[in-house]
C-alpha positions as CSV (number, residue, x, y, z in Angstrom):
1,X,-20.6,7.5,6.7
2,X,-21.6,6.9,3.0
3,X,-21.4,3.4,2.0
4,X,-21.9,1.8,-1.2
5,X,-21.2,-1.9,-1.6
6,X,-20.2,-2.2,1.6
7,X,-16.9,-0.3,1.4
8,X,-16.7,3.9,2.6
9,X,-16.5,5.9,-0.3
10,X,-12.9,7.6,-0.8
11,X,-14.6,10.7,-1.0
12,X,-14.4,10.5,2.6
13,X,-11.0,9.9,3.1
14,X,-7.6,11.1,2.9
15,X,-6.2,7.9,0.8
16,X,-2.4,9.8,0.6
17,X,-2.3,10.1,4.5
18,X,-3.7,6.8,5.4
19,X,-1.3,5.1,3.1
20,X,1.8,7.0,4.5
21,X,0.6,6.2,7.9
22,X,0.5,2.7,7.1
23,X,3.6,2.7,5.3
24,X,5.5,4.9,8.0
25,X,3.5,4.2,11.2
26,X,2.3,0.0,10.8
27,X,0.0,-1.6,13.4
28,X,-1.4,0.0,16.1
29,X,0.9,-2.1,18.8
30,X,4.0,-0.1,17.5
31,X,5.1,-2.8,15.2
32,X,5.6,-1.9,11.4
33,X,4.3,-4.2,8.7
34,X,6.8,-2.6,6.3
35,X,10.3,-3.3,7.0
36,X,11.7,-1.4,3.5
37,X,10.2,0.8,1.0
38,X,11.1,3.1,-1.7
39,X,11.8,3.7,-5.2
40,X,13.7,1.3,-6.5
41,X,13.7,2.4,-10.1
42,X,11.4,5.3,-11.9
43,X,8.7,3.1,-12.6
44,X,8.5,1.0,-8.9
45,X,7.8,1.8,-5.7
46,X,8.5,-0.7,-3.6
47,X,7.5,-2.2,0.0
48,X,8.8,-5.1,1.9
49,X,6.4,-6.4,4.4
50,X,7.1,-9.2,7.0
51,X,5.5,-12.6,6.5
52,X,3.7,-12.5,9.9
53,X,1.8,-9.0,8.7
54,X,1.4,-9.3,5.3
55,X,-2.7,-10.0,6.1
56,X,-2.9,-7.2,8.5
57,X,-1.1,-5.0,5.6
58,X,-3.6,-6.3,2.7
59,X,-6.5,-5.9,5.0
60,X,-5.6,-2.4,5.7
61,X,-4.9,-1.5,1.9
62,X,-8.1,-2.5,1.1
63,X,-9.5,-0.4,3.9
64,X,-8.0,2.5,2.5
65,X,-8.8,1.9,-1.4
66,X,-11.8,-0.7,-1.2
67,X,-11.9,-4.1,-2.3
68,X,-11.6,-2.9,-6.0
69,X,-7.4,-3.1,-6.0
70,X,-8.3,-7.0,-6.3
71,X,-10.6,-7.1,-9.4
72,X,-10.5,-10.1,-11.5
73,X,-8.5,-7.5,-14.7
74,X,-6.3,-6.1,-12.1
75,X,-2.9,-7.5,-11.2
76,X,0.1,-6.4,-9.6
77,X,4.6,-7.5,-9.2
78,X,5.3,-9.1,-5.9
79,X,8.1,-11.7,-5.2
80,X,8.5,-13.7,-2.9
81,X,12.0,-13.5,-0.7
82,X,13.4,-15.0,2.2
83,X,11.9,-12.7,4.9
84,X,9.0,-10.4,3.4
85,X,6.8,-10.1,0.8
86,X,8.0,-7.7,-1.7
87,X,5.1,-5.5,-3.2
88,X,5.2,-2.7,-6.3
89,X,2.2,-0.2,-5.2
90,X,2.6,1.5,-8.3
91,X,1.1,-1.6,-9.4
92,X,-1.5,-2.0,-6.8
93,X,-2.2,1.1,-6.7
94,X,-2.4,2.5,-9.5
95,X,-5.2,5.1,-10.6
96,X,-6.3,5.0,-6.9
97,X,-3.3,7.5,-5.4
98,X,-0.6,9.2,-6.8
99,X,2.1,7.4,-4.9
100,X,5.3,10.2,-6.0
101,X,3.0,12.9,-4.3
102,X,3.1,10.7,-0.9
103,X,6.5,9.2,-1.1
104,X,8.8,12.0,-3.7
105,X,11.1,9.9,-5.7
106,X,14.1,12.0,-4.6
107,X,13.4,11.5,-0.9
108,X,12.5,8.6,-0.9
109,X,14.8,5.8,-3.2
110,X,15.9,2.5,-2.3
């Protein structure tokens, strides 16, 4: 394993699998963190993850993409709602996966 800064190098892994996995499969106990996802306009792609795993879903993202989707420059859309957390990835994520390559916007809108 190659680390630099304390965080594996992408290089190393497949960033489009482990974030469908997440997305698709949720914690390892057979519980999903996201509840809803998709596109929910061209711009937005959109998950809804339950209060009670929205840490275990943030600590996973930044397993995936390193600590770097946090910078101080960087910011992202999420709202608040009744249940969940709702979070654009497009915003997240952006420049660290192509999202419409995981998730196509045809098979995939909201």
């Amino acid at each position: 394993m190659v680390v630099w800064n304390g965080v594996e190098k992408m290089a190393k892994k497949n960033c489009e699998l482990e974030l469908y996995k997440l997305i698709m499969e949720g914690a390892s106990c057979g519980f999903p963190y996201v509840s809803e996802f998709g596109w929910v306009n061209e711009y937005q792609f959109v998950v809804w993850v339950d209060y009670l795993w929205v840490k275990e879903f943030m600590d996973k993202l930044i397993e995936i993409f390193g600590d770097g989707i946090f910078e101080d420059c960087r910011h992202f859309h999420a709202i608040l709602q009744s249940h969940a957390i709702c979070i654009d990835l497009m915003d997240l994520l952006d420049g660290f996966v192509d999202i419409e390559e995981v998730f196509p916007k045809e098979d995939y809108k909201h």
